[in-house]
N, C-alpha and C positions, 0 to 999 in steps of 0.2 A: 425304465425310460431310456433312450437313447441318445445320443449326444453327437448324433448324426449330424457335420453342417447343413442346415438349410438354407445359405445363403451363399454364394462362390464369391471368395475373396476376391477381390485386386488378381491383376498379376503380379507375379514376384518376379523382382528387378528393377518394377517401375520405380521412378527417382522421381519425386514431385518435384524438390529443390531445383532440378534440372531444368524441366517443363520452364517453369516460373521462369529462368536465366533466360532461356531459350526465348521464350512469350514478349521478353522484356526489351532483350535487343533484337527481336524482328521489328516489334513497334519503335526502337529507337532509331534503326538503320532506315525503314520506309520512311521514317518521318525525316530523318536527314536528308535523308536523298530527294523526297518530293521536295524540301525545302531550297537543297540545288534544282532541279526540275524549277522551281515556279522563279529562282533565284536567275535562273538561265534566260526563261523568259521573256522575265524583267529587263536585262540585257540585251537581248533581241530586239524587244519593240524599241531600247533609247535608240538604237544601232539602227535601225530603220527609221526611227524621223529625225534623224542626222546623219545621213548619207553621208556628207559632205566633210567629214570630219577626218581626223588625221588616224592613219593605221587602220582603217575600217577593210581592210582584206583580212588582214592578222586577225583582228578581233571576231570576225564572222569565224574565223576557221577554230579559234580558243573555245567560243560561243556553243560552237557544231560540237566540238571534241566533248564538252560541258554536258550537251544535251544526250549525245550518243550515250557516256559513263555513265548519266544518272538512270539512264532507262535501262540501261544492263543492270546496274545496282540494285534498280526494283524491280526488277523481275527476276534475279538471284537471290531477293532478300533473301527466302527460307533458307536456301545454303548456305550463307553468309551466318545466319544467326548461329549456324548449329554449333558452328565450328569453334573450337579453342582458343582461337584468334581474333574473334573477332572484334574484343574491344581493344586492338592494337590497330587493326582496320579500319576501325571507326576513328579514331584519335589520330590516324595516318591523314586519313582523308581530310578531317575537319583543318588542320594545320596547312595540307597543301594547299584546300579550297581557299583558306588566308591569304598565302604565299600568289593565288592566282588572282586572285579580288584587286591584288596589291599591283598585280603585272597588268593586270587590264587597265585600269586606272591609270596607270604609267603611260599606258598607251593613250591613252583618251585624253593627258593635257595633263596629269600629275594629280595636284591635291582639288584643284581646281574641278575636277571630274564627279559629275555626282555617282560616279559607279562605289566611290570611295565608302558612302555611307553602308555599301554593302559588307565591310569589316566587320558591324558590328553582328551579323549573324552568327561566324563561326565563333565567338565567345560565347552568345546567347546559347547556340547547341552543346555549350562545352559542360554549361549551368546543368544539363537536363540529364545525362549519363555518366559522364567524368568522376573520376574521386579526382582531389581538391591538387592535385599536382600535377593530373593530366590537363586540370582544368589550366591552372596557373600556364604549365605549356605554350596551350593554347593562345592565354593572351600576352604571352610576349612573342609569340609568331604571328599576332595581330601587329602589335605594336613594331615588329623589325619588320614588316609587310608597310606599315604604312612611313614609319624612318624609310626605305625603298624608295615609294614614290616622290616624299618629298626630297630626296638625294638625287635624283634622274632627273627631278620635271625642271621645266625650263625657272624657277627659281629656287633655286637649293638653300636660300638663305633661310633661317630660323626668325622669323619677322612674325608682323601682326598681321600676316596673311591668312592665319589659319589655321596656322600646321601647330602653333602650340594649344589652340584648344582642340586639335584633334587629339592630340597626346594627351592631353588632360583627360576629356571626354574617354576615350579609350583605357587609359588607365583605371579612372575610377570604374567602367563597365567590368574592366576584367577581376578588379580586386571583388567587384561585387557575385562575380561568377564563381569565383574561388570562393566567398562566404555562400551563395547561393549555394555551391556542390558540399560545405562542410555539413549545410544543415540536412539536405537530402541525406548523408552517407548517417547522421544521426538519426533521421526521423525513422530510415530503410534499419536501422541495429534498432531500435526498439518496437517496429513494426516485427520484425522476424523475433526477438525475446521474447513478443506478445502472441505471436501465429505457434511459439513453442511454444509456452506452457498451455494456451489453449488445444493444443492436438496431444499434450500430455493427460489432459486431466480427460480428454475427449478418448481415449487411451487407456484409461487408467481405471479401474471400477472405485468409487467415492468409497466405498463400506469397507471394501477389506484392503484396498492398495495393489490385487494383483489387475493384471491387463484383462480388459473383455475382450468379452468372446469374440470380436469380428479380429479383433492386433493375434488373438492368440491362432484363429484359424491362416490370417494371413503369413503369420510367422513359420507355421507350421506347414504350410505350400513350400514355403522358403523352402525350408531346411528338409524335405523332403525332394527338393530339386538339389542342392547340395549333395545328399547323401546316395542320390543317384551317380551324380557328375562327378563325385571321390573316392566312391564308397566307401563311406565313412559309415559305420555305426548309428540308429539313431531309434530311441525310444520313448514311449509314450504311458506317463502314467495318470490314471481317472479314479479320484480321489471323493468315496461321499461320506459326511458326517452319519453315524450312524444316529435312527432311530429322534432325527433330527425336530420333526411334527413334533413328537412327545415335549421336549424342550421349549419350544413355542408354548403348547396347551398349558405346560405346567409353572412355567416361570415367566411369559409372555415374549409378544417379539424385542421388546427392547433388550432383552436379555439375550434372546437367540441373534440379533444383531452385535452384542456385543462378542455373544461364541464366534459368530461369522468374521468379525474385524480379528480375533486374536488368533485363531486358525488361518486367515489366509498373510498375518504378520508373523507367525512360527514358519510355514511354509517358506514365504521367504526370507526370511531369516537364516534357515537351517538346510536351503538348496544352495548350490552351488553359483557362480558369479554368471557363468554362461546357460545354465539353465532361465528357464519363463515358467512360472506361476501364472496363471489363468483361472479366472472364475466364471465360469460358463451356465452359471443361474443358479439362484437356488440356495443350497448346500452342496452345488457341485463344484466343485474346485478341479484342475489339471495340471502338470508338468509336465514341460515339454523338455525332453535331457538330448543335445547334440552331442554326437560321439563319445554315446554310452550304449553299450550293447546290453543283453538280457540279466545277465548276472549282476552286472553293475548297479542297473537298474531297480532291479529287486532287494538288492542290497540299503541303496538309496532309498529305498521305499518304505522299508523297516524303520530305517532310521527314522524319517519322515514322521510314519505313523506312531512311533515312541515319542518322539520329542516335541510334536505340533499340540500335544495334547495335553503332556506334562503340565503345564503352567497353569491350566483351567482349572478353577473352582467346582465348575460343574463335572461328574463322572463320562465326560463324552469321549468317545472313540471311534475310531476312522476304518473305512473298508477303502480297500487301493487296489484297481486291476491293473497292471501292466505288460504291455505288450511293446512288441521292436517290429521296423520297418520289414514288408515281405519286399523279398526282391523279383517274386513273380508278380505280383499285384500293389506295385508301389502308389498307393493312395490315401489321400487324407482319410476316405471312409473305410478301407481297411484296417487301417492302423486302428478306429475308434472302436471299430463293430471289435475286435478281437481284445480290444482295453476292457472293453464293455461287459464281454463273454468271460473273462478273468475276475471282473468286479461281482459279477451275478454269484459265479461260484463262492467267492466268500461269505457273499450276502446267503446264500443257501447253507453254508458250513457253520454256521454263526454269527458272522459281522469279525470288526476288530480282526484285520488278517491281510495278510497279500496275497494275490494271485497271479501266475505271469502266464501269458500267453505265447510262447515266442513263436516268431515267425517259422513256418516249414514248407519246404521249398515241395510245388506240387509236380507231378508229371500231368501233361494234358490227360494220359490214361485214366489217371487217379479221381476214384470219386469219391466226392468228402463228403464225412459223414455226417448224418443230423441228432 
């Protein structure tokens, strides 16, 4: 039988972890920015039915600047998100947006301005992407944004005008932002502890603990693009339980499940830290050896087949073809078809034996034999 992939991995490179960052601050920077966007607005229409009001040239022009940044913003999100910067970006802006809320206001008559209540946005934004010190930041550049206004506006005095329950009000929003970003930065570390051991055991085959077939064929793209781009060494060995049915008929499957758990826990027990154990169905087991060439491998294979088998109460023994990377036809299904062709041969010599195939380099002239 062949062990031919029928299904094409992933690509190799791809970073989920990444995607996920990526995904997360594109949704948080559009959502910022539309928040300035609709926040701009806001300000436009007070500023339109009160013409009449003091600084209203300055403020249209703050207003315009306001409007023009956030539509550049979202329409650059995607680039903005990609980039390594970007939550210094994000935490740059939510601060100055503070600092400007603070200056309009100023302008508009001080604390007395209802532009003022617009403070409490960039906190609220600080809550939703921040860890808890960007957060904290945030609301004391709330809070020295709105000490600003009421230090300009035409009463600076600290009185029961206002300005102390705006301090108040503000304070407690932000100490709430700072708890609010402690529990996100906890709920997101046991969401990610949970999204790991679920993509481990999803990963991982229940019976015997080596990787299935889909991590093993992914893995082995890998490292076959690796051993392209170094050239580095890289070999493949396809590992079946001899005469395995028999086991089953005679001592049932719970017992041939238990052969299956203690062969694919010798395997990896007695492979190396950088090698991958794979169980690819059945009583078919694989290793996949990074920068091990033919000898090595066939070495490793012996060993393998001596000592995976040692422990068992049952008489069972192991047939192993191995084969290394060709550097005319570097592909997942070359490497398997020639693991394959080394497996058969033992299985025709007797069972219990290694075989190695190594790769040999062809001329286009050259026709292979059958």
């Amino acid at each position: 039988m062949s062990r031919r992939p029928t299904t094409a991995p992933s690509s190799p490179g791809a970073d989920p972890t990444t995607d996920i960052h990526r995904h997360f601050w594109l949704r948080h920077i559009r959502t910022g920015f539309g928040v300035l966007l609709g926040e701009t607005f806001v300000v436009m229409v007070y500023l339109g039915l009160t013409p009449h009001g003091a600084h209203r040239a300055v403020l249209w022009m703050v207003t315009t600047t306001w409007l023009i940044l956030a539509v550049i913003s979202l329409l650059f999100a995607p680039y903005l998100a990609a980039q390594h910067w970007r939550a210094h970006f994000s935490a740059t802006w939510t601060i100055l947006s503070a600092f400007a809320v603070g200056g309009v206001a100023a302008l508009d008559g001080g604390i007395e301005s209802p532009i003022i209540f617009l403070l409490f946005l960039p906190v609220a934004n600080a809550a939703l992407a921040f860890k808890p010190r960007v957060a904290a930041a945030c609301g004391l550049a709330t809070l020295a944004s709105a000490g600003f206004v009421v230090a300009v506006g035409p009463d600076a005095r600290f009185s029961g005008d206002g300005a102390l329950v705006l301090f108040g009000v503000l304070a407690g929003v932000s100490a709430l932002s700072v708890a609010a970003s402690f529990n996100r930065i906890e709920r997101e570390r046991r969401e990610r502890i949970l999204s790991e051991k679920v993509a481990t055991l999803a990963a991982t085959d229940s019976l015997t603990g080596c990787a299935v077939r889909r991590v093993f064929y992914e893995r082995l793209e890998e490292e076959i693009a690796r051993s392209q781009r170094h050239s580095h060494p890289l070999s493949l060995m396809l590992i079946d339980v001899d005469s395995f049915k028999a086991v089953n008929d005679t001592y049932g499957h719970l017992v041939g499940d238990q052969v299956l758990a203690a062969i694919g826990a010798a395997l990896r027990a007695h492979s190396r830290s950088f090698d991958l154990v794979g169980r690819l169905g059945g009583d078919e087991f694989a290793v996949l050896m990074p920068d091990t060439d033919s000898p090595a491998a066939t070495a490793l294979a012996e060993r393998l087949r001596l000592e995976a088998s040692a422990g068992l109460e049952l008489p069972v023994t192991l047939s192993i073809g191995v084969s290394d990377i060709d550097r005319s036809t570097p592909t997942m299904e070359h490497m398997f078809d020639a693991a394959d062709f080394a497996l058969y041969e033992v299985k025709r010599a007797g069972r219990d034996g290694v075989a190695v195939r190594p790769a040999v380099p062809r001329s286009p002239r050259k026709v292979r034999r059958r």
